[in-house]
N, C-alpha and C positions, 0 to 999 in steps of 0.2 A: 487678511488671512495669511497665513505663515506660508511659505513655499516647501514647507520641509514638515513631512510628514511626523506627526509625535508617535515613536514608539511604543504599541501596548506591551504588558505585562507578557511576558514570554511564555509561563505559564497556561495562562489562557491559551494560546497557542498550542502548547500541546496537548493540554486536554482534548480541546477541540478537537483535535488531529485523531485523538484515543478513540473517540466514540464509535466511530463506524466501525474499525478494527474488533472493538472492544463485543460490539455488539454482534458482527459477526459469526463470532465462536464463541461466545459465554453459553449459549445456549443448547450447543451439538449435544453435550452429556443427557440431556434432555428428550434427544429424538427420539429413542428406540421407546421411550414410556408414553409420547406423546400417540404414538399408533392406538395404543389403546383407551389414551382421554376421548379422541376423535373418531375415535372407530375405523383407523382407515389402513395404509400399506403403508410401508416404510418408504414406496417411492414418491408418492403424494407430499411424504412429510419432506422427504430430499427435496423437492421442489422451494420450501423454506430458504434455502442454502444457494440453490441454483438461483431464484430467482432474486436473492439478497444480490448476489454477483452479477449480476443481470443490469440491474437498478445502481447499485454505484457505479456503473463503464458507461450508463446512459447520462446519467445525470450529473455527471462532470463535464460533460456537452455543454451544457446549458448553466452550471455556476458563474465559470469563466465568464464569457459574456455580459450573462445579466451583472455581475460585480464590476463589470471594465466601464459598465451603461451608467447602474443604478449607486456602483458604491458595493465595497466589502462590506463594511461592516451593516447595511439590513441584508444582503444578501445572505452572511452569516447566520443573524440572528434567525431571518424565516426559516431556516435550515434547522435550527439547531430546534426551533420551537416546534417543527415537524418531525423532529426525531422523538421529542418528549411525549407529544401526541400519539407517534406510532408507537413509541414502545407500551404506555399505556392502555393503546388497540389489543397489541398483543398478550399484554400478560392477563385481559379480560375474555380473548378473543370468545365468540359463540359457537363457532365453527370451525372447521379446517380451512377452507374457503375464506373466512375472516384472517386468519392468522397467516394464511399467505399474504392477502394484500396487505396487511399491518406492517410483515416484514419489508415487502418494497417498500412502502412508506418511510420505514424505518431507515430503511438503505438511502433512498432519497435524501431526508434530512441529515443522517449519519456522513455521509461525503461532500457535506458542505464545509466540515473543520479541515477535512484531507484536502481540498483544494483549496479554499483561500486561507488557508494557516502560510501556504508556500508563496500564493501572489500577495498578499500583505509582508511577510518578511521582505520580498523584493520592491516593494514601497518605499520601504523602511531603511534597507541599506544596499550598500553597492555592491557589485556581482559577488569578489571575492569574499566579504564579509557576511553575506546575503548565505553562502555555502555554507559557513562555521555556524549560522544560526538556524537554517533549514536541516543542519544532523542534529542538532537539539532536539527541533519539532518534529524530524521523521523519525526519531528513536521512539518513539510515541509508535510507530508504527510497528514497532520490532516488538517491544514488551509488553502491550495491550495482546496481542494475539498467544505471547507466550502464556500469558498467567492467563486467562482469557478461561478456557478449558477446563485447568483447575479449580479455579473462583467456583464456576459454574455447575460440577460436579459437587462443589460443598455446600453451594447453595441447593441446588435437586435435592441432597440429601438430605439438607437440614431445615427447609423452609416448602420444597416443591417446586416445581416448572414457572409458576408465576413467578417466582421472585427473579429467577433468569433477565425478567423485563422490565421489572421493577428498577433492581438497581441500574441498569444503565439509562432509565427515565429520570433517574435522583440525578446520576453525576449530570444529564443531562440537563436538569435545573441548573444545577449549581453551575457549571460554565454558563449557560445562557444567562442567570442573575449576574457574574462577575463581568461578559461581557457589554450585556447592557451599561452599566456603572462606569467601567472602566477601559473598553475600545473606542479608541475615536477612528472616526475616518480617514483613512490614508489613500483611499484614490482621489487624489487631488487634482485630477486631469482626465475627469469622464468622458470616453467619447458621448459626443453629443445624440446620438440615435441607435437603435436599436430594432433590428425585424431579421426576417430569415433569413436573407439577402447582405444582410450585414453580416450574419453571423457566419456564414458562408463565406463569405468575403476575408474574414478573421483568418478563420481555417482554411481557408486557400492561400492567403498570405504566410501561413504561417509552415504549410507544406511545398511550397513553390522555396521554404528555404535549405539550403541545405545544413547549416548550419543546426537549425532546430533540428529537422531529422535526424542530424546526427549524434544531438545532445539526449534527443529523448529517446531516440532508438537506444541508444547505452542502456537508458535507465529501462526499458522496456527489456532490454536482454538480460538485466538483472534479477527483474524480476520474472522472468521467465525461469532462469535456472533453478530460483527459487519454489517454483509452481513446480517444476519439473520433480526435485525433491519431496515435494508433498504429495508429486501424484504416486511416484514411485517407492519411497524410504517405508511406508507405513507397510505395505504389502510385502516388502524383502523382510524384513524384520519380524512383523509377526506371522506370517503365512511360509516363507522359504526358511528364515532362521528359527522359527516357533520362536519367538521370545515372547515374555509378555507383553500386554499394551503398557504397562504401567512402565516397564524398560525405556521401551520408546518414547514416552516422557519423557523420563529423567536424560536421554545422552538427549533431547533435542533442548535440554538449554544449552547445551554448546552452540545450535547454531543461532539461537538468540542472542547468546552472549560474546559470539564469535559478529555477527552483525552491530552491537552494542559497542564493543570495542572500537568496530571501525569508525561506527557514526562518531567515536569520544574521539579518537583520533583527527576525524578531518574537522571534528570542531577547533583544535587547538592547530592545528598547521592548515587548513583553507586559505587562510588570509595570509600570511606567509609565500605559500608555495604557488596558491593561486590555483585557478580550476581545472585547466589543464595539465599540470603536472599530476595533481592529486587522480585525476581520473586517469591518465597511466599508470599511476602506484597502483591501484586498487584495482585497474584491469592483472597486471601483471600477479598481483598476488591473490586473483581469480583463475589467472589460468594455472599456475604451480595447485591450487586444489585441485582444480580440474582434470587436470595429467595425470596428478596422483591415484584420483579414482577409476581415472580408468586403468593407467599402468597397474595400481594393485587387481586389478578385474581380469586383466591378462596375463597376470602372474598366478593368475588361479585362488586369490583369496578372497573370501567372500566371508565375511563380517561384523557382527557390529561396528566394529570401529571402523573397519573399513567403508564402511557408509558414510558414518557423521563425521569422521575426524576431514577427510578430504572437502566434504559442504562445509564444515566449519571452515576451515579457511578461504572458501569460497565465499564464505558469508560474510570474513574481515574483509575481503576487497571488496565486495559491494558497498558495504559499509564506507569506507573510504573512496568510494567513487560514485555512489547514487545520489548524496548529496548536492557534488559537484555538479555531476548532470541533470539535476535538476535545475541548479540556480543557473548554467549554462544555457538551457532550452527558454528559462521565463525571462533571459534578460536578452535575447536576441529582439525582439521589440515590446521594450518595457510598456510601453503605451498598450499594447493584449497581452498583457502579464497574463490576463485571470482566463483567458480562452485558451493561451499558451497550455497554460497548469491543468486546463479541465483537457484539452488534446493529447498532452502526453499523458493525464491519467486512465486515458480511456485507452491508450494503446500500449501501458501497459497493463493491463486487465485484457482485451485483445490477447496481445499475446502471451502473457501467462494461459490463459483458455487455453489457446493454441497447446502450449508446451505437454499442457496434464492429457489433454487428449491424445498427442503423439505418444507420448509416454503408457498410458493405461492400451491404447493398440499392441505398442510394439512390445510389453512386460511378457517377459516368459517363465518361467515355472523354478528357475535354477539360480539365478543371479539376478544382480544391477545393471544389466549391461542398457537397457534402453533407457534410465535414469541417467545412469554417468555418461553417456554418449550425449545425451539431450545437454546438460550440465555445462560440459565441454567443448560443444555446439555453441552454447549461449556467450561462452568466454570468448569464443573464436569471435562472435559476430560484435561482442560487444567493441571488441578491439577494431574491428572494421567499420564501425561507427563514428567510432572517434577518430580517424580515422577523416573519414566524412567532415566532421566538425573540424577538424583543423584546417584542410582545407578552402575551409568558406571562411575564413579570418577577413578575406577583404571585400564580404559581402558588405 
């Protein structure tokens, strides 16, 4: 047997990645009509949503691991076939009561591509190169959520609420046929055993570093600001600015595409500059958004642009630096790549939760100020993270 893991299809890799994302939010346009398929309250249906997010922050507990034990790629595929399964639950569902556990299900299998899409690239290649190839596959995570919404509104309209589940049951064949076919195995060095005790073991090792904490705390601060923006921007804009909903679409592909650029970015200079450099770039041109939104917030201006153009640039330095810290946290002990990737993605979902909930407390009636505060919070912390990580170079 080879020592040197073969490459899959990169591709696969991102699709993979898209599903959970994907599934997500195709389906929100959906809620407000589904109260009266089900006969029920629009907060019962919320639960859909909550408990979707609930179910991906658990269940990257338990990828990692079982992929470090049993192997990526069945690890993947049970995933992926559990996605196909749930989503098919749900676009039949019988009940309301049905259609919530389909959507964990859903969640469950869906967060199998989002965590070993990241521990197989780091299989695959070495740290610095490992980062130009993980902004490939996490761009997946940036464009699936944007068109996501849209799709899903033209689907409600032109087919019904079923098809919302349908189509991401289809892409979900079709990645799970291609990787069947065409994934080989790439953990080539399984740990040998597997129980609770181990897996504890994993994640104690893996928080006893400072190095990780520091690399996934970034990408966890990142995604927080992000969370922070969604709890907040939808509310300034359509409730304090009246704008339309449809508005707010259209300026948030800026910060899709402000994220998009960065991930294009540290794919062609990662390996070049290498993972710490890039993760200072993209802190620093996280916190100049940052500043911005709040200095315009205390210069008395308040809006639209003033919301998205400051997250957009926000959103390039992430782009430019979540990469990075990712492939930094899963290569601190390549040997738990896959408990690495499902630890830090549980923390950051953690803290995004975190962030929407301070944020939806502190929202007041007039401005952005507990959004761009959170925002700029998160730039602050991500820099004291890394911070951290550099630090620990001579763990």
């Amino acid at each position: 047997m080879s020592d040197k893991p073969i490459s899959p299809p990169i591709w696969i890799l991102v699709v993979a990645t898209a599903t959970g994302p994907l599934a997500l939010n195709i389906f929100v346009p959906s809620m407000p009509g589904l109260t009266r398929v089900f006969g029920t309250d629009y907060a019962t249906i919320q639960l859909t949503l909550t408990l979707y997010l609930a179910g991906v922050a658990v269940a990257q507990l338990a990828y990692g691991p079982l992929s470090d034990r049993f192997g990526r790629r069945p690890a993947l595929l049970t995933g992926l076939a559990i996605y196909v399964a749930a989503s098919l639950m749900c676009a039949f569902a019988w009940s309301v009561e049905a259609l919530i556990a389909g959507r964990v299900l859903q969640a469950v299998g869906g967060c199998a591509g989002m965590v070993l899409g990241r521990a197989i690239v780091r299989d695959v290649f070495e740290r610095d190169r490992a980062a130009s190839v993980i902004a490939l596959v996490t761009m997946a995570m940036a464009v699936a959520p944007a068109i996501a919404p849209a799709l899903g509104g033209l689907l409600e309209a032109s087919f019904g609420w079923h098809s919302t589940f349908l189509v991401p049951m289809a892409l979900g064949l079709v990645v799970l046929a291609a990787a069947i076919s065409r994934l080989n195995e790439t953990n080539l060095t399984p740990i040998p055993r597997i129980d609770l005790l181990s897996m504890l073991r994993s994640y104690g090792e893996l928080l006893r570093s400072r190095a990780f904490l520091g690399y996934a705390g970034n990408t966890a601060m990142s995604v927080g600001a992000f969370f922070a923006f969604l709890a907040g921007g939808p509310y300034v804009v359509i409730e304090i600015l009246h704008k339309d909903p449809s508005e707010y679409g259209l300026y948030f592909v800026l910060i899709s595409g402000g994220y998009m650029t960065g991930n294009f970015l540290a794919s062609r200079l990662s390996q070049r500059l290498g993972v710490d450099r890039m993760i200072a770039l993209g802190i620093g041109v996280s916190t100049l958004g940052g500043l911005a939104g709040v200095g315009l917030l205390l210069a008395g201006i308040v809006t639209t642009a003033s919301v998205f153009v400051p997250m957009m640039l926000v959103a390039v330095g992430n782009g430019l630096s979540q990469p990075n810290g990712i492939a930094g946290a899963i290569s601190v002990n390549p040997r738990i790549a896959g408990a690495a990737s499902g630890l830090m993605g549980f923390g950051q979902m953690a803290v995004g939760a975190v962030f929407t909930v301070v944020v939806g407390v502190l929202q007041n009636q007039t401005d952005h100020g507990a959004m761009a505060g959170m925002i700029l919070f998160a730039c602050v912390g991500s820099y004291l993270c890394y911070l951290l990580a550099r630090t620990a170079r001579t763990e």
